[in-house]
C-alpha positions in Angstrom: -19.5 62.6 -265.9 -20.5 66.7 -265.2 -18.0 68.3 -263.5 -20.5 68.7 -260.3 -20.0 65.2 -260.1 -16.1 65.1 -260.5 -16.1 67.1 -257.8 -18.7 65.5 -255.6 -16.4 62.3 -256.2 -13.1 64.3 -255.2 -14.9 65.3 -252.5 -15.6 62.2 -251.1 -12.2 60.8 -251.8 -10.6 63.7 -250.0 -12.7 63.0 -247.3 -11.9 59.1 -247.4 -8.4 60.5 -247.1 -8.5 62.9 -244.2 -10.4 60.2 -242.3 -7.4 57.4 -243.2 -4.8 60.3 -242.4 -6.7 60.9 -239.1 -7.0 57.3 -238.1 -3.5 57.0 -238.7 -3.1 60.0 -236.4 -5.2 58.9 -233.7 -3.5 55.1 -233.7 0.1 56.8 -234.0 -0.8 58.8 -230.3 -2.5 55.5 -229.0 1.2 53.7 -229.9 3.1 56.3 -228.3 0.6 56.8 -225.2 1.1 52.8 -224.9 5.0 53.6 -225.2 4.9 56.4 -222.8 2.9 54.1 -220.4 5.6 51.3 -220.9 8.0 53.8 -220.6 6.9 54.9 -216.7 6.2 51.7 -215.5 9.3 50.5 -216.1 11.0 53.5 -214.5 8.9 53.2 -211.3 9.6 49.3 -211.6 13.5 50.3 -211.8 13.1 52.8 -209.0 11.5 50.4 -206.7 14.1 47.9 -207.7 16.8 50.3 -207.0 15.1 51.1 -203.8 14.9 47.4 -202.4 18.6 47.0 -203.6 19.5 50.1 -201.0 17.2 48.4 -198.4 19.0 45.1 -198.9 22.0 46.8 -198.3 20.9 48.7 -195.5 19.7 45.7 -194.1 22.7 43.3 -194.8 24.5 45.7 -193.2 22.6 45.7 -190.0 23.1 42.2 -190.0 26.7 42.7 -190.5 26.7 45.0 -187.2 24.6 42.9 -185.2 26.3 39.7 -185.9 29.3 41.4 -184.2 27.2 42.4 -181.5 25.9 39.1 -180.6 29.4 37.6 -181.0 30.9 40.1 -178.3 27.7 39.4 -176.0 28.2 36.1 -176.0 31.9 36.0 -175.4 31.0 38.4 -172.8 28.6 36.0 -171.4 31.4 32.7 -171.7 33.4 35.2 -169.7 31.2 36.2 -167.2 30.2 32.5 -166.8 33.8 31.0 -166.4 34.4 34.1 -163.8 31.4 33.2 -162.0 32.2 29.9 -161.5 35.5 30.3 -160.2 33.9 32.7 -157.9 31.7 30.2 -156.4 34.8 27.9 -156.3 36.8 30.4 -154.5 33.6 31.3 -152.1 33.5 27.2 -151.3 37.2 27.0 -150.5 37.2 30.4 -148.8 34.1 29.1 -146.1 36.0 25.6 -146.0 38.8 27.8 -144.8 36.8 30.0 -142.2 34.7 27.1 -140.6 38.6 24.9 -140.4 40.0 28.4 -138.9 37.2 28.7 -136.5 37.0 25.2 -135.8 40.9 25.3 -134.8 40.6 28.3 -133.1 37.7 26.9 -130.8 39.8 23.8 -130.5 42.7 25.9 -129.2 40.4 27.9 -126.7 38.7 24.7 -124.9 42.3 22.8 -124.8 43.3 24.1 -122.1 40.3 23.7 -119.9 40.4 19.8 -121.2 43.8 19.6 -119.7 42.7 21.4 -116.1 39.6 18.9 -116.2 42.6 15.8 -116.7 44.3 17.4 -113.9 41.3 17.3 -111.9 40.5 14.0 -112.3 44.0 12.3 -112.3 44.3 13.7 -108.9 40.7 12.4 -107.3 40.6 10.5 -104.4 37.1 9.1 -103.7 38.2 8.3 -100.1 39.6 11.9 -99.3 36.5 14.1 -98.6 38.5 16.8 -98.5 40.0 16.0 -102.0 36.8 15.7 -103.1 35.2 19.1 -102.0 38.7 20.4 -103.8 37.4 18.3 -107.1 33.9 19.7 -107.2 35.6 23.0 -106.5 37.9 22.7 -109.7 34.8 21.5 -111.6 32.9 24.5 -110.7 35.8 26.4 -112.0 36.4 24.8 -115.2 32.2 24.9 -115.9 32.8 28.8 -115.1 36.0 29.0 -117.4 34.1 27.1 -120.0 30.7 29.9 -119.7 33.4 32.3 -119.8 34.7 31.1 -123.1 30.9 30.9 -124.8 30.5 34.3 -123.5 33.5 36.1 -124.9 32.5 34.2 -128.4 29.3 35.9 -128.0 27.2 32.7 -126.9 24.8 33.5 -124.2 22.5 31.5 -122.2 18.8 32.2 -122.6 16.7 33.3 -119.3 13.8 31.3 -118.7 12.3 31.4 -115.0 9.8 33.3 -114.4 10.1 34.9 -117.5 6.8 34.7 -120.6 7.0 31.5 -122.4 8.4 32.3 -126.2 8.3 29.8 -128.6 11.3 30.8 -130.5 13.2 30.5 -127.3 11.7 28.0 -125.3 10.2 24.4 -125.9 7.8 23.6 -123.3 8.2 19.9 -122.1 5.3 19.8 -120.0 2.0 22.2 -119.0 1.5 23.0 -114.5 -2.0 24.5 -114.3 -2.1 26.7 -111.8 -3.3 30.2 -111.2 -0.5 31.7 -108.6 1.3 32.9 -111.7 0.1 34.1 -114.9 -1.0 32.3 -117.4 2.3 31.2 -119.9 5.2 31.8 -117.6 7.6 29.9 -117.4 8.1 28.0 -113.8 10.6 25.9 -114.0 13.7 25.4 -116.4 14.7 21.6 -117.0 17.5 22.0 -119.6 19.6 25.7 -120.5 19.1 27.3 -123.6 21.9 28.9 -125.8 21.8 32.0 -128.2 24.7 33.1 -130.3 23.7 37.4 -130.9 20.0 37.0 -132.4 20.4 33.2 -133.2 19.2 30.5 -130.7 21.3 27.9 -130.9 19.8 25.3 -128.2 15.9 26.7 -127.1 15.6 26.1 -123.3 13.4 22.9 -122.2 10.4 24.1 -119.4 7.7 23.8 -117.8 5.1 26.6 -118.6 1.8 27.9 -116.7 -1.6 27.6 -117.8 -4.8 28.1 -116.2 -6.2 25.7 -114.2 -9.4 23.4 -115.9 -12.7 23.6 -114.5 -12.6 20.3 -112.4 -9.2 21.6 -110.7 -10.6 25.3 -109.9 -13.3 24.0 -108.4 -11.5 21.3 -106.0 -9.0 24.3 -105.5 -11.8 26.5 -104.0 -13.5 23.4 -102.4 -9.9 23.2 -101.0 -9.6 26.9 -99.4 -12.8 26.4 -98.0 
């Protein structure tokens, strides 16, 4: 073999050798680019981890704090309950005792007009006129004492003759036509009505005004004629 060959063939293998050596090379940074890869996933993967952990904690604890929260509400709430029901209690014994007190002291106003009516009438003598005018008299006295005693507890009786009908005072009983008064007045009371301030205890029983049909205003002028 010349030595232009030898070196031809040296040449080559030289070559065959740099391009093993760089192979080599470039595989080595592919491994260690694969490693660094590895490598930063895993740190992000820890970090996350290590973040979630935190959030879990974060999270346990607001749990933690709002456990103790709804725990006070509701014994709040038990509380707040029990009271209120005592309250209505004590509001249902407390109107017992107002309607007995007001009951008793009504009771203890009209007694003593029962006893003058037992006087009145223990002492009648349907053969005495004169007893009798002095009976009615009493009556008339005990009805005024008993007005009295509605008036002074506020109860007042509710004017009607003459007066416009109003249905939240009135209850008309029967309809007059006629047209010497206007048209929804009230001509003629048959039972009293009773108001306590604003509140109508009894309305008033009447007989209202309306105008007269056609039939009737024509016999009425037939009539004047």
């Amino acid at each position: 073999m010349s030595k232009k060959e030898k070196k031809i063939e040296e040449k080559a293998k030289q070559r065959s050798v740099n391009e093993g050596l760089e192979k080599t090379k470039q595989q080595s940074d592919i491994e260690k680019g694969k490693i660094t890869e590895k490598k930063r996933k895993r740190e992000e993967n820890e970090a996350k981890l290590k973040e979630l952990e935190k959030n879990y904690k974060e999270l346990k604890e607001d749990y933690a704090n709002l456990k103790i929260k709804y725990d006070e509400l509701e014994n709040y709430a038990r509380k707040l309950k029990a009271e209120f029901e005592n309250y209505k209690q004590l509001v249902v014994k407390e109107k017992q005792q107002i309607i007995k007190n007001a009951t008793e002291y009504m009771i203890e106003k009209l007694i003593p007009i029962i006893d003058n009516f037992e006087r009145a009438l223990k002492n009648v003598d349907f053969e005495d006129l004169e007893n009798l005018r002095n009976l009615i008299k009493g009556v008339e006295m005990i009805y005024k004492s008993l007005i009295k005693l509605l008036e002074n507890e506020g109860v007042k009786v509710i004017e009607s003759n003459g007066r416009k009908f109003d249905p939240f005072e009135h209850e008309a009983v029967e309809k007059v036509e006629t047209d010497e008064v206007d048209e929804y007045t009230v001509i003629e009371e048959i039972e009293k009505g009773y108001k306590i301030h604003s509140k109508v205890l009894k309305p008033a029983k009447v007989k209202v005004a309306v105008k007269p049909s056609q039939n009737q205003a024509t016999e009425v002028e037939k009539a004047k004629d």
